[in-house]
N, C-alpha and C positions, 0 to 999 in steps of 0.2 A: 505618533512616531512608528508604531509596529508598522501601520498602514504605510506609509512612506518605503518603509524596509519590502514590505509587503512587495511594493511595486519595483523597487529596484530591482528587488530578487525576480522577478517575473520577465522584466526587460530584459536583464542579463541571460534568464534562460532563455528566450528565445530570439536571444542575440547572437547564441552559439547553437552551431550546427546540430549540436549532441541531441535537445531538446527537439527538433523536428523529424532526425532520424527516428529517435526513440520514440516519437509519437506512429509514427507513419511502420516502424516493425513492431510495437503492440497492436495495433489496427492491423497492420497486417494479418497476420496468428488470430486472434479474435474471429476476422472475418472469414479466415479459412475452414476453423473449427465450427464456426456456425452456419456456414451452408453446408458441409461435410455432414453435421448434425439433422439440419434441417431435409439432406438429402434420404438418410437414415429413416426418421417420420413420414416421411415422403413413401418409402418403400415399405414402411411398416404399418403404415396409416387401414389401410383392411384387417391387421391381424389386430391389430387395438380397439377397432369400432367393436370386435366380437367380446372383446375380452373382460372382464368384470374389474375395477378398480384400476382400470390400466392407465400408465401412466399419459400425463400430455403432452402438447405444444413444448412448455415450459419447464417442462423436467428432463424432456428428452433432447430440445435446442438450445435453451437458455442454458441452464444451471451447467453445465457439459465448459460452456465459453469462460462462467464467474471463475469455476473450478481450473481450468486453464491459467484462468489469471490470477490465482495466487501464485502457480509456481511461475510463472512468467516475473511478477514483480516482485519476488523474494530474490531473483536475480539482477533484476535492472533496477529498482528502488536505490541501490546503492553505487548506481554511476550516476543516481542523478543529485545525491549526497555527498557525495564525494570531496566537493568543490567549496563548499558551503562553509566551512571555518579552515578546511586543509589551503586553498587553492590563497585565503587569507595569509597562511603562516608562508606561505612558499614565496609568494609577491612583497614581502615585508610591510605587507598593508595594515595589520593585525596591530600596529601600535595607533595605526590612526582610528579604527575600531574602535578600540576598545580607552583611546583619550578623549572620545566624541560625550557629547552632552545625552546621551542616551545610555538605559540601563542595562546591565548584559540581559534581564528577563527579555526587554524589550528585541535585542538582538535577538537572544533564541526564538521566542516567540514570530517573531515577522519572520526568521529564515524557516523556520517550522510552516509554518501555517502558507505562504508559499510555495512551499514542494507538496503542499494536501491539494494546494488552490491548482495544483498545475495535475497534479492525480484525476483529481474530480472531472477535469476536462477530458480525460482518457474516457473517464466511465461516463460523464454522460454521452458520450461518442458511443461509448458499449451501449446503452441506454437505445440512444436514436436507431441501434444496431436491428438490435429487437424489437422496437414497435415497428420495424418495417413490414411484420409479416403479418399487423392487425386487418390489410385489408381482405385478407385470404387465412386468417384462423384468431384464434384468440389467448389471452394470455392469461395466467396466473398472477394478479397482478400482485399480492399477498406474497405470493412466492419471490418475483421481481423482486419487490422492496426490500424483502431479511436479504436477499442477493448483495444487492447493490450497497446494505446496511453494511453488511458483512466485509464486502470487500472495501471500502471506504474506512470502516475504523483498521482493517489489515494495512492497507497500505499508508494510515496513519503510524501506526506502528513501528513498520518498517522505517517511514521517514523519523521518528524521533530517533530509534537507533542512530542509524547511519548519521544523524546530525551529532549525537555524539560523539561515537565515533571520530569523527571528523575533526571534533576539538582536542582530540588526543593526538597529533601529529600535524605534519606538516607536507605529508606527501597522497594528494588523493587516491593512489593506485590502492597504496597501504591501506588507505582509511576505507576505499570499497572492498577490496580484500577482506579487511578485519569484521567489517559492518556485517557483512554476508556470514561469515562465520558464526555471529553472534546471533542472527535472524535465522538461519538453518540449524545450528546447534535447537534452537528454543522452537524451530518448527519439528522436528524428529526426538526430541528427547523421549516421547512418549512412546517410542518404539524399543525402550528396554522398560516399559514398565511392564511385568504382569499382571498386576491387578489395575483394575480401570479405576479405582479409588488413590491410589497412591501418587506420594508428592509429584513426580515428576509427570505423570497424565494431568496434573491440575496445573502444571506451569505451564504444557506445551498449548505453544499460538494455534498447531493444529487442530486440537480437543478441541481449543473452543471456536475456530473458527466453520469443522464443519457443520454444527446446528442450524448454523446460517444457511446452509445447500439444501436445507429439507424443508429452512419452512422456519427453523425453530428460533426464537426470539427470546432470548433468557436476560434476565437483568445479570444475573449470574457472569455470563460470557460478556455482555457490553463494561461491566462494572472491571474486570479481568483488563479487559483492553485498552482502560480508562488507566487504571493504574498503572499498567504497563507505560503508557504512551510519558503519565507522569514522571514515572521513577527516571526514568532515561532525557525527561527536558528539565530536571531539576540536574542531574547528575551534570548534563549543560554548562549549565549559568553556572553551578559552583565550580565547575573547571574555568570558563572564563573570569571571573572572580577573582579565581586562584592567580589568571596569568593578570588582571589590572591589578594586584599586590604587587606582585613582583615586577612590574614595569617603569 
């Protein structure tokens, strides 16, 4: 059943318009910061061959494009959530929903994992981005990897929000509104902490998402964004739950 949902949800996004702009204006931005990047190496490429530990290919064009793309999809992750339980309450379809022979995990879960299935397709787009330039330099491919690790459990993330979100209302302006709020709020919180030890540096998405930009690969930060992703599709299914009680 997830699988079925899986696919609906797939059709439907790219049955609507929103889904191929949004693909073709991340690709867009990607590709401009990375030949912009790649121009950079380009001009710098002599001062680096002298220079002792200096940095490469992959620090100076890649990782510049991942870094772009978090704050790109902490903005767009939630039009593309939006729709996904709001766009339900708004069409009066949400009693047929949630009277169907399927579980609300199984809902959450298929409309979840669908908006990763449609992410993953940006990034390995980011992916083919980058091996472009294997015939004329070389990559990091260690570095690649925590990259693309990195930005994949992020924009997991942001989709469990926003899918929440989204089950709180009935209007999707609101629900990407709110989503963002709650994914920017948890991106910046770390910027009134003082100490790098304290509560709110260990909640922000940012903390742990830059380790990923250097390389660094913590069970610590994967386990963070595990939980994360949990606490918010459990919060889910008991809001739909909530609303097959009362139906």
């Amino acid at each position: 059943m997830i699988t079925i949902i899986i696919n609906k949800e797939l059709k439907s996004m790219f049955a609507s318009p929103l889904a191929w702009v949004l693909i073709a204006f991340l690709q867009g931005i990607f590709a401009f910061i990375f030949m912009s990047q790649l121009q950079n190496f380009s001009m710098m490429q002599a001062q680096l061959a002298s220079a002792p530990n200096a940095p490469g290919l992959t620090e100076i064009a890649v990782t510049p494009v991942f870094s772009i793309a978090a704050i790109v999809l902490l903005f767009s992750v939630p039009l593309l959530t939006m729709r996904l339980i709001a766009e339900e309450r708004r069409n009066q379809t949400m009693i047929f929903l949630i009277s169907a022979p399927v579980s609300m995990t199984q809902i959450i879960l298929g409309k979840f994992f669908a908006t990763v299935v449609f992410l993953e397709i940006i990034f390995i787009i980011m992916c083919l981005m980058c091996f472009s330039v294997l015939p004329g330099g070389t990559l990091d491919f260690g570095l690649l990897f925590s990259c693309v690790l990195g930005i994949s459990l992020l924009g997991a993330t942001f989709s469990a929000i926003g899918l929440f979100v989204s089950c709180l209302t009935n209007h999707p302006v609101v629900a990407a509104i709110l989503s963002l709020a709650i994914a920017l709020g948890l991106w910046i919180i770390n910027l009134t902490a003082p100490d790098p030890d304290s509560i709110l540096n260990l909640i922000s998405l940012f903390s742990h998402w830059e380790p990923f930009l250097e390389g660094t690969i913590a069970v610590s930060d994967i386990a963070y964004f595990g939980l994360v992703i949990s606490v918010f599709i459990i919060l889910s299914i008991r809001r739909l739950d909530a609303d097959r009680l009362h139906a």
